[in-house]
ZAMARGU-4260 file (C-alpha; in steps of 0.2 Angstrom, whole numbers, plus 5000, padded with zeros to 4 digits):
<rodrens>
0) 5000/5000/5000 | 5016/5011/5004 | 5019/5012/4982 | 4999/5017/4981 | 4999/5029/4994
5) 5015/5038/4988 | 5006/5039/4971 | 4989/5044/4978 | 5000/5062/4987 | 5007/5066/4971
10) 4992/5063/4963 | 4982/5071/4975 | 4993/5085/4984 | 4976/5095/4991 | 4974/5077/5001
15) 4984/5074/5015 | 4988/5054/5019 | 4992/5053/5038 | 4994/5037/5047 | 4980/5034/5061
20) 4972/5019/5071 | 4957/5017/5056 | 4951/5023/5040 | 4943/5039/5040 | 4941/5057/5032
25) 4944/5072/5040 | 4936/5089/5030 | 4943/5099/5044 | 4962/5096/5040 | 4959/5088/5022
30) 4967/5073/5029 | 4965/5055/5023 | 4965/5044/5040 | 4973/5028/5036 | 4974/5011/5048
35) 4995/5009/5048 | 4994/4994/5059 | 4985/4983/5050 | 4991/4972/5031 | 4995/4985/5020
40) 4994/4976/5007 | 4978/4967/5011 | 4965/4971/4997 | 4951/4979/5011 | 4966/4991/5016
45) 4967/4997/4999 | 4950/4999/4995 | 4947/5008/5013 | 4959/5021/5008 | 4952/5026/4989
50) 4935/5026/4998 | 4942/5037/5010 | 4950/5048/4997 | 4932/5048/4986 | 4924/5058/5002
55) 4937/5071/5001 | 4936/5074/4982 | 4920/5075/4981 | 4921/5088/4995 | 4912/5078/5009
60) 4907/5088/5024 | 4897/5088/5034 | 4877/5078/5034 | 4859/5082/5039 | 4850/5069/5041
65) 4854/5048/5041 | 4847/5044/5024 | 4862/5059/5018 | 4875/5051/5025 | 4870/5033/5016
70) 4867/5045/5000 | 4886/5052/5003 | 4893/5034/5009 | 4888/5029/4990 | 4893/5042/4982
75) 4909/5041/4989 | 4911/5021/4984 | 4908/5025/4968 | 4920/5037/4966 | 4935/5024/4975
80) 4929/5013/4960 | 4933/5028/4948 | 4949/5030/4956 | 4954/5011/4960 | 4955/5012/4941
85) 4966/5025/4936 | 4979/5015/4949 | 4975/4997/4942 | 4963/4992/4955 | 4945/4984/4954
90) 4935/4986/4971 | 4923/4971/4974 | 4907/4977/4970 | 4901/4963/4984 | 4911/4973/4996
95) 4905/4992/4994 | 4887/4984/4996 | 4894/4974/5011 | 4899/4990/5017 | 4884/4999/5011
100) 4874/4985/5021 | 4881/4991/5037 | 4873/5010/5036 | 4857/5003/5028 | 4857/4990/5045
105) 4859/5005/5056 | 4848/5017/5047 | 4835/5004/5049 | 4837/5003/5068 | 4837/5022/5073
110) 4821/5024/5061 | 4811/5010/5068 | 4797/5016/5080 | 4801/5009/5099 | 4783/5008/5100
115) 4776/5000/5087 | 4790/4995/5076 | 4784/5004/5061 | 4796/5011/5049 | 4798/5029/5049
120) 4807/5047/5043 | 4819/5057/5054 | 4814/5075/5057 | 4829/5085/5063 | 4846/5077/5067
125) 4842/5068/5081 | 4823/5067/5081 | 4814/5053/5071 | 4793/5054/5071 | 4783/5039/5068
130) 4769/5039/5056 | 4758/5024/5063 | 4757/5031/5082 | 4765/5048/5083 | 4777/5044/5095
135) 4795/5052/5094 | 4812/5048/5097 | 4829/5054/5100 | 4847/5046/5092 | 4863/5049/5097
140) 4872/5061/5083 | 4885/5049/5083 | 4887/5036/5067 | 4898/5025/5074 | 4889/5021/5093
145) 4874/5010/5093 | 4858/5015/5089 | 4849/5021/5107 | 4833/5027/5104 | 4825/5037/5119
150) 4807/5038/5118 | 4802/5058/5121 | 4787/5062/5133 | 4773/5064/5125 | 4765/5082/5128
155) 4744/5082/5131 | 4737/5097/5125
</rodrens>
């Protein structure tokens, strides 16, 4: 990975590449996150940094709601297959859905009703609303905790 990444900062000098404990993107610093502890050149390691490096050209942010983070999660996957090609890789398409899975798994949780289970839509950051029985909830604005949802009181008028 150490030939691809040298080829990625002279390809990409806006990016910077730092070595961290995981993959991840950083619009703050512009910084490319990579895991230097693990297989280098393990396949997974690779793909993990072009996906990385998708987010930051395509000028990824920030997010306002769950289903916008999914949306930019694929966006982002598609753009490392774009990339992966101009460096002579393929990227498993089984995989980016693999990984897609995982958001579509937690989007699922937080949007389900702790009521009734019903499916249903968020309506500001931390606040889903469920069609079926009214009831609303909170969710932590973190991506990357398990999905809490606290039940609000419910307000008679």
């Amino acid at each position: 990975m150490e030939e691809l990444l040298n080829k990625l900062r002279r390809g990409f000098p806006q990016i910077n590449f730092i070595a961290g404990d995981r993959f991840s993107w950083s619009p703050a610093k512009s910084q490319v996150i990579y895991n230097a502890a693990t297989d280098k050149e393990d396949q997974f390691n690779i793909w993990s940094l072009l996906h990385e490096l998708g987010h930051g050209l395509l000028g990824h942010n920030t997010y306002d709601s769950d289903f916008e983070l999914l949306s930019l999660e694929a966006q982002a996957w598609y753009k490392a297959q774009e990339i992966a090609k101009d460096y002579s890789h393929t990227i498993d398409p089984e995989h980016i859905q693999d990984c897609l899975d995982t958001y579509r798994d937690w989007l699922y949780q937080r949007s389900t009703c702790p009521v009734c289970t019903s499916c249903s839509l968020q309506i500001d950051k931390k606040t889903y609303c469920c069609f079926n029985c009214g009831s609303t909830w909170q969710v932590s604005s973190s991506r990357l905790c398990r999905p809490y949802r606290r039940k609000q009181k419910e307000i008679l008028v």
